[in-house]
PAKOL-92607 format. One record per residue (C-alpha): residue in three letters; x, y, z; residue number from 1. Coordinates in Angstrom, 1 decimal, padded with zeros to 4 digits. Each point is the difference from the previous one (the first is absolute). Example, Ala and Ser with C-alpha at 12.3 -4.5 7.8 and 13.67 -1.06 7.14 Angstrom:
BEGIN
  res       x       y       z    n
  ALA   012.3  -004.5   007.8    1
  SER   001.4   003.4  -000.7    2
This chain:
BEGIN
  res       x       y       z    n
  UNK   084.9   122.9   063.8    1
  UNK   000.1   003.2   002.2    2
  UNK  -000.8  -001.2   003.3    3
  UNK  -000.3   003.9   001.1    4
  UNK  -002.6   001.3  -001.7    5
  UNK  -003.6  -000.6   001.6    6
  UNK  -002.1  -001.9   002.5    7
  UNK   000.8  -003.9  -000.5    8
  UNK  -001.7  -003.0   001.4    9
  UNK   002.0  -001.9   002.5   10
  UNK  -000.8  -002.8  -003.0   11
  UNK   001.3   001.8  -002.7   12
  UNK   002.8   002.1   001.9   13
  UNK   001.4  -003.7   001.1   14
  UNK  -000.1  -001.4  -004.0   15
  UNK   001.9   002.9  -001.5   16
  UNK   002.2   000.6   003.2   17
  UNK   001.4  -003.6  -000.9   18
  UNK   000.1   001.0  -003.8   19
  UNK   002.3   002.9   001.0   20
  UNK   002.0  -002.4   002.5   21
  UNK   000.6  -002.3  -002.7   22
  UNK   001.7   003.6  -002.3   23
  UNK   002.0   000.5   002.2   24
  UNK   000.8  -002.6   001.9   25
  UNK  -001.2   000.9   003.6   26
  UNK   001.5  -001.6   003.2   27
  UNK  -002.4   001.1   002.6   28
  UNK  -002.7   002.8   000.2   29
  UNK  -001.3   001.9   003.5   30
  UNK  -002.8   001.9   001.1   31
  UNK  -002.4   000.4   003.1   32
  UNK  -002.7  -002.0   002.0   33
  UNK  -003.3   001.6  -001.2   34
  UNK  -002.0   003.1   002.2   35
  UNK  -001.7  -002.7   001.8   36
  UNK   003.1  -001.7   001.4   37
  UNK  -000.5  -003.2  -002.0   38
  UNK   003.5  -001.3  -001.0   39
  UNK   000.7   000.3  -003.9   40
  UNK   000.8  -004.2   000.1   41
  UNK  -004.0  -000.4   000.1   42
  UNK   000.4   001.1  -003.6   43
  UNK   002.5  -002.4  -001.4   44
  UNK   002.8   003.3   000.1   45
  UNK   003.3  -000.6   001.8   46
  UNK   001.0   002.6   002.3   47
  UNK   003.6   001.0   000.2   48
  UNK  -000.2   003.1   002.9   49
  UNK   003.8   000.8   001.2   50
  UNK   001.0   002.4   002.7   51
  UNK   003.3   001.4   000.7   52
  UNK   002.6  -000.5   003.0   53
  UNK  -001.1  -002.4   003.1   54
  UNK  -003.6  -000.2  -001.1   55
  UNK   001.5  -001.3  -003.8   56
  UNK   002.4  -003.0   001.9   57
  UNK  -002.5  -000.7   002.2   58
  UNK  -003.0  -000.8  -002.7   59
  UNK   002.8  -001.6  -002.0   60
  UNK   001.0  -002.5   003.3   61
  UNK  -003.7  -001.5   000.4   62
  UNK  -000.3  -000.6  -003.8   63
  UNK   003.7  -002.1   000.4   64
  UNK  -001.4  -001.3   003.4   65
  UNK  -002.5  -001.8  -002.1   66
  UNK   002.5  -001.2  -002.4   67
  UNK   002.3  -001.3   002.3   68
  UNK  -003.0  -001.7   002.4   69
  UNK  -000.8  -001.5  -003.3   70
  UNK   003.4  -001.5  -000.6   71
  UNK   000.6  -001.7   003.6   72
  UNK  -003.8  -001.1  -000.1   73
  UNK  -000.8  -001.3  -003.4   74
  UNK   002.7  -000.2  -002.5   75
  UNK   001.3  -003.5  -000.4   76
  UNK   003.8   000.4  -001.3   77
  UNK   000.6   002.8   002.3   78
  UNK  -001.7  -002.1   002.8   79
  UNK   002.5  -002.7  -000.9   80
  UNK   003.0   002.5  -000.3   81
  UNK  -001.2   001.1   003.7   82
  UNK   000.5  -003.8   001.2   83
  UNK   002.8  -001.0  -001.4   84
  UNK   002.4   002.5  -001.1   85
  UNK  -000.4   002.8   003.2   86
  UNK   001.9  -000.4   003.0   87
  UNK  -002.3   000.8   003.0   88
  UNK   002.9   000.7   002.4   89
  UNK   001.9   002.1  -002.1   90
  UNK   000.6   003.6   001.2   91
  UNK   002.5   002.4  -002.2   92
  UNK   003.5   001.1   002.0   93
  UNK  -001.5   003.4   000.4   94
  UNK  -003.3   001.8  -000.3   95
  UNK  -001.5   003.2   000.0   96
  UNK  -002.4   000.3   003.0   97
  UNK  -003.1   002.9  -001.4   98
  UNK  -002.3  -000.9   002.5   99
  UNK  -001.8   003.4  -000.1  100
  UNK  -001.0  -000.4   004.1  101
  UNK   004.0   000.7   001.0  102
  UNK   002.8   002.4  -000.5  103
  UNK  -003.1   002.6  -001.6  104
  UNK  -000.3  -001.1  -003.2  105
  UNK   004.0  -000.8  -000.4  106
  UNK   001.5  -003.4  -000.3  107
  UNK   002.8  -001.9   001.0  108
  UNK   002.1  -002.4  -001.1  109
  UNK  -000.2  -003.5   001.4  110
  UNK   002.6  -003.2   000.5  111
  UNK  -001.6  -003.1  -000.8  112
  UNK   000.3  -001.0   003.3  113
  UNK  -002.2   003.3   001.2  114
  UNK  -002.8  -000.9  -002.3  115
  UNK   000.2  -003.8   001.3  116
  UNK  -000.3   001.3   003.8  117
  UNK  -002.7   002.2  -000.8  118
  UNK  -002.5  -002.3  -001.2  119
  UNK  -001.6  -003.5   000.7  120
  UNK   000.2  -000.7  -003.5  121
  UNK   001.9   001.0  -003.0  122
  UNK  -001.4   003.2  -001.4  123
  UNK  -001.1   000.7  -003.5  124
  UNK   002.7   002.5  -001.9  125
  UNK  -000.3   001.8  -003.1  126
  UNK   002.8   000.3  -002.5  127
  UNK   000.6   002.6  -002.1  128
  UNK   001.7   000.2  -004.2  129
  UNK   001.0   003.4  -001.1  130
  UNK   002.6   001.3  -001.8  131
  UNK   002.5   002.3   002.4  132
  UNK   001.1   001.9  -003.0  133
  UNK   002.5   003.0   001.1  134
  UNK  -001.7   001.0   002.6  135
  UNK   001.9  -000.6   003.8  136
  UNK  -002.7  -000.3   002.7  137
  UNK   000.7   001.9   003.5  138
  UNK  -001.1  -003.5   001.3  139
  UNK   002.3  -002.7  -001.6  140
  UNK   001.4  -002.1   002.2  141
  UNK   003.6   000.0   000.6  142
  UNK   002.9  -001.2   002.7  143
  UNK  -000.1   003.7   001.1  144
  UNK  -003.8   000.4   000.0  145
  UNK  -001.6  -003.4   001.2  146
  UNK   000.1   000.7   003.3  147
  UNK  -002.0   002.7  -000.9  148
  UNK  -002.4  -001.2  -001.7  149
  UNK  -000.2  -002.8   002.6  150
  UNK  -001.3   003.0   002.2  151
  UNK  -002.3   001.6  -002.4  152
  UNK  -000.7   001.3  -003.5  153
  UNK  -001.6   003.4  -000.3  154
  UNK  -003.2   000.1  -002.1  155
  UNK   002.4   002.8  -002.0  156
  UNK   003.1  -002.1  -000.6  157
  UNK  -002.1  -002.3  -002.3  158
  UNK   000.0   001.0  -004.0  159
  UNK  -003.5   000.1  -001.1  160
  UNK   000.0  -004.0  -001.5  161
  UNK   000.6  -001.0   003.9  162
  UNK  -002.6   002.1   001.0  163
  UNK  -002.7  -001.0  -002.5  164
  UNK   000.7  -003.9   000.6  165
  UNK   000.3   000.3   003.5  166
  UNK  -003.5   002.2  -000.4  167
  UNK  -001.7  -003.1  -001.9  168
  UNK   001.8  -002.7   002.1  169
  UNK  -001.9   002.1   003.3  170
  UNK  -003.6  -000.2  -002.1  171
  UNK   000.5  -004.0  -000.5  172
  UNK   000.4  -000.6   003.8  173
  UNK   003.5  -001.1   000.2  174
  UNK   002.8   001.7   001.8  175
  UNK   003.1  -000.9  -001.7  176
  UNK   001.9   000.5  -003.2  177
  UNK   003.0  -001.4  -001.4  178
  UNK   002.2   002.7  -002.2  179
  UNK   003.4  -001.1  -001.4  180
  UNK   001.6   003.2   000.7  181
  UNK  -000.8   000.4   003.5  182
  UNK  -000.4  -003.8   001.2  183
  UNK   003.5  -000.6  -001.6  184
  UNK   003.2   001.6   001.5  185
  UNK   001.3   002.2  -003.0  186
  UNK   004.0   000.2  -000.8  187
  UNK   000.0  -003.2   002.6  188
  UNK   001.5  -003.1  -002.8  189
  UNK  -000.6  -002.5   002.7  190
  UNK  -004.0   001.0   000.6  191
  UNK  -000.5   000.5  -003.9  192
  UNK   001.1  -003.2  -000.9  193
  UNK  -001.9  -001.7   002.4  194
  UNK  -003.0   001.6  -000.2  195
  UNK   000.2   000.0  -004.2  196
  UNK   000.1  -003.8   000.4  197
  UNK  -003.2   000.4   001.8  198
  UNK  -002.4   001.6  -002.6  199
  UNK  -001.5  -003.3  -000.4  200
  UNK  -001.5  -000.4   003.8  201
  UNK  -000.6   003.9   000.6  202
  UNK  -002.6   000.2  -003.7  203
  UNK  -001.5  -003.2   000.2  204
  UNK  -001.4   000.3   003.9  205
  UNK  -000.7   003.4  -000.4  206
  UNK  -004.3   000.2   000.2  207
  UNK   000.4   002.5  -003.0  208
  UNK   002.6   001.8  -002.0  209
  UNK  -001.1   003.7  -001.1  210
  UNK   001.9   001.0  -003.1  211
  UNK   000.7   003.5  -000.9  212
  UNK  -000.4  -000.3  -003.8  213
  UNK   000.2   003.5  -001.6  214
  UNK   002.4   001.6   002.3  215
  UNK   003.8   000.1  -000.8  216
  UNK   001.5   000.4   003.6  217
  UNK  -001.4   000.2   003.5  218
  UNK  -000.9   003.6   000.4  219
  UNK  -002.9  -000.1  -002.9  220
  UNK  -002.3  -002.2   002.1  221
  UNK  -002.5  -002.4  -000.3  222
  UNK  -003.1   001.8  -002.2  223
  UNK   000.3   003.7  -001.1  224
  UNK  -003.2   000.4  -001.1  225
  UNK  -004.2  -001.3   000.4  226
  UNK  -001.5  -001.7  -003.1  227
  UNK  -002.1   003.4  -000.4  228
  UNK   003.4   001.6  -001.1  229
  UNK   000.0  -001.9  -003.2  230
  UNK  -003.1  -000.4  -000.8  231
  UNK  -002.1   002.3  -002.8  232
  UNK  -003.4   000.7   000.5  233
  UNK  -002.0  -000.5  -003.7  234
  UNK  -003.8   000.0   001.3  235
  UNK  -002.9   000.8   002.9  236
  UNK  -002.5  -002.8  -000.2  237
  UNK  -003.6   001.0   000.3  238
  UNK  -001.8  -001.5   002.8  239
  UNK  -003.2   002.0   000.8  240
  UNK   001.2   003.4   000.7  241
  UNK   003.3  -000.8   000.9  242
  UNK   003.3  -000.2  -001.8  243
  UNK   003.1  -002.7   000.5  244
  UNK   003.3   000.6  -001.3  245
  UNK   001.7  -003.3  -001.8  246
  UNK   003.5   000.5  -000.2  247
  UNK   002.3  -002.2  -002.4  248
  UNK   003.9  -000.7   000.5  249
  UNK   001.0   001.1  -003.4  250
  UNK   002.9  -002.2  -000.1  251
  UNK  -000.2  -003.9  -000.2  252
  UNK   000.6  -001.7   003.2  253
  UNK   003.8   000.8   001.0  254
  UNK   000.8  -003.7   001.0  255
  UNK  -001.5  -001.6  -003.4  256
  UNK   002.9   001.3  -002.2  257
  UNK   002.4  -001.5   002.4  258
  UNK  -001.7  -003.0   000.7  259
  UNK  -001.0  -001.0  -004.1  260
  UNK   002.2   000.2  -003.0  261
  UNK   001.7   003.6   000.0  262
  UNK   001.6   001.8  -003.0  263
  UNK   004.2   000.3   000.5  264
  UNK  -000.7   004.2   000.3  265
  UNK  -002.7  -000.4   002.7  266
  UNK   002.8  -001.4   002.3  267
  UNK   001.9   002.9   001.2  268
  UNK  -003.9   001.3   001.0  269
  UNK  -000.4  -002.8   001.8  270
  UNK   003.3   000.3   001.6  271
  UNK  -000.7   003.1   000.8  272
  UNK  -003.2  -000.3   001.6  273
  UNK   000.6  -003.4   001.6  274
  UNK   003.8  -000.1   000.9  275
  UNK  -000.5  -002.8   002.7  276
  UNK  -000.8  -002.5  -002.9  277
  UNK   003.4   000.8  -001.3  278
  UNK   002.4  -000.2   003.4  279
  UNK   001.6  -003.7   000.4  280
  UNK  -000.4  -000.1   003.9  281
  UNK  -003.8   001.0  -000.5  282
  UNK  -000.4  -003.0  -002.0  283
  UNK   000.0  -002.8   002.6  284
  UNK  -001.6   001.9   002.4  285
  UNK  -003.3   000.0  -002.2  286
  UNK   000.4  -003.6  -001.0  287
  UNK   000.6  -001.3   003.5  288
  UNK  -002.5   001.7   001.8  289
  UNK  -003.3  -001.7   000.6  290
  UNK  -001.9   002.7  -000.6  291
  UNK   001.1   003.7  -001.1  292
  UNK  -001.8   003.4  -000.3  293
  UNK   001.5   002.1  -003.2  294
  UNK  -000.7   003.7   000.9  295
  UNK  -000.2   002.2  -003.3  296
  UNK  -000.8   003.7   000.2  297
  UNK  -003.4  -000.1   000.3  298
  UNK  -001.3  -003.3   001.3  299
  UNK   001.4  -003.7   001.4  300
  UNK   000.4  -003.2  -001.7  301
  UNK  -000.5  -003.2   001.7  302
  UNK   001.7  -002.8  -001.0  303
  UNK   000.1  -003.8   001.4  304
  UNK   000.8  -004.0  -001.3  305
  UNK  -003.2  -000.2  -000.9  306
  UNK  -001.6   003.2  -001.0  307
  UNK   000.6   004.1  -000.9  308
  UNK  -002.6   002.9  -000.2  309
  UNK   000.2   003.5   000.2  310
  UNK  -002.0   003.0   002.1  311
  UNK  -001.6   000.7  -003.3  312
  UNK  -000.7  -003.0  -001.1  313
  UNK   001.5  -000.2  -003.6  314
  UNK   002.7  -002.3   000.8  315
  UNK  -001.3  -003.4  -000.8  316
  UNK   001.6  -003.6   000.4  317
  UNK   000.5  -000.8  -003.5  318
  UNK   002.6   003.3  -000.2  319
  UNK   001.4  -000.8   002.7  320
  UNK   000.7  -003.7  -000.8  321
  UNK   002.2   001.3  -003.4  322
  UNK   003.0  -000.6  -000.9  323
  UNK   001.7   003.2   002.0  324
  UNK  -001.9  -001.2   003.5  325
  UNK   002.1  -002.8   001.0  326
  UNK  -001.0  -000.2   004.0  327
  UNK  -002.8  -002.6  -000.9  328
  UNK   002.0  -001.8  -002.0  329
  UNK   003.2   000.2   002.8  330
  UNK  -002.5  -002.0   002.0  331
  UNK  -000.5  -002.8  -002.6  332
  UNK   003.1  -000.4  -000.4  333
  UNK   002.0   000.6   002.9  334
  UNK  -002.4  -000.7   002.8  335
  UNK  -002.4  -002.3  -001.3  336
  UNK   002.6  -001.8  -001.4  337
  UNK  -001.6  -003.6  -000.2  338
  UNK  -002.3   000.7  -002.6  339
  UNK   002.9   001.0  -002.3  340
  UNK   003.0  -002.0  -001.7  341
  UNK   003.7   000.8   000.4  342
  UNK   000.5   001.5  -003.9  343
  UNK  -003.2   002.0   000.6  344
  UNK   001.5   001.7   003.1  345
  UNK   003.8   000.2  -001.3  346
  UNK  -001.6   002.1  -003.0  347
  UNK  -002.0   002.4   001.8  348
  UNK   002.8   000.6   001.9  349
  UNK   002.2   000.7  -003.0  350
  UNK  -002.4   001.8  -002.0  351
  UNK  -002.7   001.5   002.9  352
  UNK   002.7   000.6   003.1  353
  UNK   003.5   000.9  -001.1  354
  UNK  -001.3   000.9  -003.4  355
  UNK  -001.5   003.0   001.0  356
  UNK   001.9   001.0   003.4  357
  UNK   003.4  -000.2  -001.9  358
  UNK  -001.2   003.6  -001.7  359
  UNK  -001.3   001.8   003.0  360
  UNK   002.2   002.5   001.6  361
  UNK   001.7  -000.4   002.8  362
  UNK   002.5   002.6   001.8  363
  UNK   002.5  -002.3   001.0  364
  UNK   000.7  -002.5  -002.7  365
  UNK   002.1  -002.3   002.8  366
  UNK  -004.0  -000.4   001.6  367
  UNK  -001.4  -001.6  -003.3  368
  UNK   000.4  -003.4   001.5  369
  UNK  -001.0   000.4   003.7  370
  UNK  -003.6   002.1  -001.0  371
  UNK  -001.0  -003.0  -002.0  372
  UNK   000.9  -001.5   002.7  373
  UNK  -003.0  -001.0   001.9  374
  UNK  -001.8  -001.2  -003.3  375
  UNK   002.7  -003.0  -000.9  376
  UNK  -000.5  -000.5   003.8  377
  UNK  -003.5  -000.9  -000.9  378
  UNK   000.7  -001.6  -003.0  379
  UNK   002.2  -002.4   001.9  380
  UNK  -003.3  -001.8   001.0  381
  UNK  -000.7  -000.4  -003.5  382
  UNK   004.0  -001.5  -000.7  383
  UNK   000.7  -002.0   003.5  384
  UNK   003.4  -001.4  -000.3  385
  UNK   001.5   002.7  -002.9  386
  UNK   002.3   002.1   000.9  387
  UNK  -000.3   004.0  -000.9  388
  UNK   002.5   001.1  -002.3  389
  UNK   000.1   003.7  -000.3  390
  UNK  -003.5   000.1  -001.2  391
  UNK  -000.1  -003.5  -001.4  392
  UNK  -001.0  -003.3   001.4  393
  UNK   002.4  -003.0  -000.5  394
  UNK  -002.8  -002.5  -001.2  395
  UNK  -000.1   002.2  -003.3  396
  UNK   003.2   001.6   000.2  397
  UNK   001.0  -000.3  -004.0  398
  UNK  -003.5   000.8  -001.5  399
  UNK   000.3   003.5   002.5  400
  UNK   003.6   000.7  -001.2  401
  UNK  -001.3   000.8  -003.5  402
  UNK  -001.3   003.4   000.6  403
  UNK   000.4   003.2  -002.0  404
  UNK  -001.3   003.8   000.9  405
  UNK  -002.1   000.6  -003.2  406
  UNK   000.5   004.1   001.5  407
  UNK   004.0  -000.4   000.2  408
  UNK   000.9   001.3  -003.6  409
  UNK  -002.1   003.7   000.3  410
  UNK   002.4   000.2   003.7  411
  UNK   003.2  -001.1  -001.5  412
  UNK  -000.6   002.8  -002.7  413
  UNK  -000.3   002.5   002.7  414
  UNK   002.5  -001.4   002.1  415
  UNK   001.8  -003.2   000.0  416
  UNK   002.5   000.5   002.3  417
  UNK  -002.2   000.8   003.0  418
  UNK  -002.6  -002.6  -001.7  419
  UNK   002.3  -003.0   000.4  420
  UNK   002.0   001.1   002.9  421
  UNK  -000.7  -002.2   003.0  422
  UNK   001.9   001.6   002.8  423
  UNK  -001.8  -002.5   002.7  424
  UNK  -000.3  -004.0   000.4  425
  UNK  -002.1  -000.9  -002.0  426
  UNK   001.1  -002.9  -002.4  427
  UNK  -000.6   001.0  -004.0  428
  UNK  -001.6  -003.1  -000.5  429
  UNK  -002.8   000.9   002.2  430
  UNK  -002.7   002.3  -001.6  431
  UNK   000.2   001.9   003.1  432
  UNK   003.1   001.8  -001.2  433
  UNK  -001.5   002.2  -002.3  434
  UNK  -002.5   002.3   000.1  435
  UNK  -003.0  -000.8  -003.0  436
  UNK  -003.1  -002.1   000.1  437
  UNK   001.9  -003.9  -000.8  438
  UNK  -001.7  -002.2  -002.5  439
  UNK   000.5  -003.7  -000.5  440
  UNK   000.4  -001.9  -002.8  441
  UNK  -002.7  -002.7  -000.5  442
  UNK   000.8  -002.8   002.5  443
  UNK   001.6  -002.4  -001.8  444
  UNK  -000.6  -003.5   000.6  445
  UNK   002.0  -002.4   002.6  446
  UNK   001.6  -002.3  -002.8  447
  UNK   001.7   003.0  -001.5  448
  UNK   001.2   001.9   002.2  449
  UNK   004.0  -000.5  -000.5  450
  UNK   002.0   001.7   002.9  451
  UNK  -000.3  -001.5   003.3  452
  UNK   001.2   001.9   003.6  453
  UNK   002.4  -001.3   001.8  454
  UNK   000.1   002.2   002.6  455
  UNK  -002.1   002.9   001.1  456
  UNK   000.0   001.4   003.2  457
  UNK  -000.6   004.0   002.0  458
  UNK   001.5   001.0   003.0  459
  UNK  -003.0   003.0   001.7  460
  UNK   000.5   001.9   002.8  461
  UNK  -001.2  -000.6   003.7  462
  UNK  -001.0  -003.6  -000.8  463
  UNK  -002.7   000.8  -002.2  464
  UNK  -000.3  -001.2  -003.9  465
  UNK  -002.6   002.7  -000.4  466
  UNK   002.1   003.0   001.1  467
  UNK   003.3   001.6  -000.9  468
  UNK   002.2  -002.0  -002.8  469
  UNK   003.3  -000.2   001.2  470
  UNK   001.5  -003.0  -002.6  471
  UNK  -000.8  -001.5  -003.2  472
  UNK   001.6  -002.7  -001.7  473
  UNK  -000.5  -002.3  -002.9  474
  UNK   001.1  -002.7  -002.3  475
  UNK  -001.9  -001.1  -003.2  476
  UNK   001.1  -003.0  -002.0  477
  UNK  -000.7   000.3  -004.1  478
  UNK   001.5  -000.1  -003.5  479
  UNK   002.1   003.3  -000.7  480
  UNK  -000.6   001.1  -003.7  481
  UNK   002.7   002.3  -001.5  482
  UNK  -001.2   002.9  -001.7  483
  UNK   000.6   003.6  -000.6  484
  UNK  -001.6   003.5   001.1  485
  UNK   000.1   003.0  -002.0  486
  UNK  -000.3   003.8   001.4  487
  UNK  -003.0   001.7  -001.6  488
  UNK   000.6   003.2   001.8  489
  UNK  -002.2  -000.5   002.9  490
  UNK   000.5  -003.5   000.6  491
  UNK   000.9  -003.5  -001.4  492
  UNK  -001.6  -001.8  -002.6  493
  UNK   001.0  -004.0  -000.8  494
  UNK   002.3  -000.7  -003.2  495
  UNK  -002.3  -003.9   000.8  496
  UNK  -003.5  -000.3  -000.8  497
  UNK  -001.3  -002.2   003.2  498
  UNK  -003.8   000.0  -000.8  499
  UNK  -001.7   003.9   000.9  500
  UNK   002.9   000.7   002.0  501
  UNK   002.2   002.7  -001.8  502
  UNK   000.2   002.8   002.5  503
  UNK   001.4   000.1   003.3  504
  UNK   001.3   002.8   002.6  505
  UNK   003.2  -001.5   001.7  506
  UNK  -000.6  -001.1   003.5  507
  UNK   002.8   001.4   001.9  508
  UNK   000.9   003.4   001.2  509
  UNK   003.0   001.0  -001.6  510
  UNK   000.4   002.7  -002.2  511
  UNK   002.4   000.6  -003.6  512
  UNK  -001.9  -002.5  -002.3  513
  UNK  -000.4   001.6  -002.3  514
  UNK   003.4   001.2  -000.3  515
  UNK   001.1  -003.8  -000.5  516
  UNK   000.0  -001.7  -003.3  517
  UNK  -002.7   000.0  -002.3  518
  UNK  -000.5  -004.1   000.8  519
  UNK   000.6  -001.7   003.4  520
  UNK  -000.4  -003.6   000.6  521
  UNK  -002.3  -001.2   002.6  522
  UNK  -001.2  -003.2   001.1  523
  UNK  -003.9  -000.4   000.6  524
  UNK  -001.5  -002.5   002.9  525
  UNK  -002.7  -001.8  -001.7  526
  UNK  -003.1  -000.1   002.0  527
  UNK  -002.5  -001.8  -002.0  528
């Protein structure tokens, strides 16, 4: 119907309002309080009013105020997160200081020790997940800057993303911040590797983690625009003499085609307008966070253990409990681990954990380990006793070896050399070694699995099983079969039939394959 034309009843404007929602799929819809001042919620119609600069963040902090208030107060998994996973006395090496009181609106940056002398008690922090992209901030922290920076930060040093979240850290009423690239001394290996191996602590006591979703690097900032910017107005409803506008997002909701089942050509959309779902560092810090706030360009997204909503309201619970939200079940199985088996775990982590984060990007490949870091930290709850194996956990070491990247073939067209390349230590047994989202096979049962490990062990840097591989070594006992590969142009194909497997890519690095014979014998470990 055309909602335009006429004086309508609020009855009637309401019924074919919805009719026209339903078209076209409507996320959220705006207008005014009435002439009289009475608020448009006494007639059952959402209000979505957003305002731009300071006035916008600060509207935005009470409505996540509530949420979070909510969370400490009444959620019951979160509740139970708060008492037995977070570390009360835990205070990060180094923090920004943006109590707006001192240094006129600048900040500073803080030892841990500073903070500690400062205060009776250990201060809230907020941590922040963006993507740095190219950009290089005036204020990154460095051996030549820190003292610096341990003086002051001007207000104009900081790119745009620093200012926004240190804006909407101010309006919740707490006056640090924790940001990678200025709490952690850049170009300094020592501090890096330290501080890497320390994710886990610095996301999971942080009172909230603000994630810049849409922007590619630090300089595009938080929010670029108020709700009002996309929105469409389609009607004025009659109400005595006066007229108010309903507006209608003409797009669906810009989290549902991420967060439900998604077409294979709506993913470089998605990639574009979300990279932070697609960065490998990002990736922990949403999971291990107790609570995070997910800033798109025109409104906040709060998400907990227990619960996620939206400013306007069309997120609901069920979307966010699909397959592609995996924070609630992260909890289940990695925090509230006693209501869970072993094998139920073990697959989520094969199929939930490393099978996605082995496709997201990541600009240093020899990081792909130490940024999933802080999760198998976690998961070691769920495995006490195992040992971490380069992304795999000893009490299921075989079923985890039999991975394959379902994405490898379309990259080994394009590329093979730099596909397979491994120019870092990572073992190519582990999964980690190659970028692709890693699949499992079916978990065979105990009684026939074949191969058995005889030893498996990983040397890590600075102590720390979660950090920086250093070594890998391992010895399998099985059966060798004899058999024979044949070059197929792009890659090898057995001369054997062993069940559906008739196609491999070789796992080694060299190079001139296909320049050897037509056949070459090779002797396959039998698994299972």
């Amino acid at each position: 119907m055309d909602l335009s034309q006429g004086d309508l009843s609020l009855d009637q404007a309401r019924i074919q309002f919805r009719t026209y929602d339903h078209k076209l799929h409507a996320a959220a819809i705006s207008s005014n309080v009435d002439s009289h001042g009475t608020p448009f919620e006494s007639y059952d119609i959402p209000i979505r009013r957003r305002t731009y600069a300071d006035a916008l963040f600060e509207e935005s902090s009470q409505w996540a105020r509530k949420r979070i208030s909510e969370c400490l107060k009444s959620h019951e998994s979160c509740q139970q997160y708060h008492r037995n996973q977070r570390d009360a006395t835990f205070i990060p090496s180094r923090l920004i200081n943006i109590d707006p009181t001192k240094l006129e609106g600048d900040v500073v940056l803080e030892t841990r020790d500073t903070v500690r002398k400062g205060h009776v008690e250990v201060p809230k922090y907020v941590a922040l997940s963006y993507c740095w992209g190219l950009y290089k901030p005036e204020c990154l922290t460095t051996a030549e800057t820190v003292a610096r920076n341990m003086q002051r930060i001007p207000w104009s040093m900081l790119p745009a993303t620093f200012r926004d979240a240190i804006n909407f850290t101010r309006c919740l009423g707490i006056n640090y911040i924790w940001i990678d690239s200025v709490c952690i001394i850049q170009g300094d290996k020592e501090d890096w590797v330290r501080e890497a191996g320390s994710m886990f602590d610095v996301y999971r006591n942080s009172y909230v983690t603000l994630a810049a979703l849409y922007g590619d690097s630090s300089d595009r900032g938080l929010r670029s625009m108020s709700m009002q910017d996309q929105l469409v107005k389609i009607a004025d409803l009659g109400w005595e003499k006066d007229r108010y506008p309903v507006y209608i997002r003409p797009e669906p909701h810009y989290l549902s085609g991420y967060l439900s089942d998604i077409h294979e050509d709506a993913k470089n959309t998605l990639r574009a307008w979300g990279p932070l779902f697609y960065r490998a560092w990002t990736y922990q810090e949403r999971m291990i966070a107790p609570r995070v706030i997910l800033f798109d360009k025109s409104e906040i997204i709060f998400q907990c253990y227990s619960t996620a909503s939206c400013e306007c309201g069309a997120i609901t619970e069920e979307l966010m409990r699909s397959d592609r939200a995996q924070k609630f079940t992260f909890f289940d199985c990695a925090i509230d681990t006693d209501r869970k088996s072993r094998s139920t775990i073990s697959h989520f982590w094969r199929s939930s954990i490393a099978g996605e984060f082995g496709g997201l990007d990541i600009t240093n490949p020899s990081d792909r380990l130490i940024a999933l870091g802080a999760i198998a930290k976690q998961f070691q709850r769920a495995f006490p006793g195992e040992e971490y194996l380069a992304g795999l956990w000893s009490g299921s070491f075989i079923q985890e070896m039999l991975w394959f990247c379902p994405d490898l073939d379309a990259e080994l067209y394009a590329n093979r050399k730099q596909t397979l390349n491994r120019p870092y230590s990572l073992p190519t047994w582990s999964w980690a070694s190659l970028k692709g989202s890693m699949h499992t096979h079916v978990d065979p049962p105990d009684d026939k699995i074949l191969a058995t490990v005889v030893k498996a062990e990983c040397q890590y840097g600075n102590d720390n099983r979660f950090g920086i591989l250093k070594s890998s070594f391992l010895i399998l006992c099985s059966r060798l079969l004899p058999t024979e590969i044949k070059w197929a142009g792009f890659g090898f194909t057995l001369c054997l039939e062993l069940n559906a497997l008739t196609f491999l890519w070789m796992d080694h690095d060299g190079t001139g394959y296909q320049n050897d014979p037509e056949r070459q014998e090779v002797y396959l470990l039998e698994m299972v």
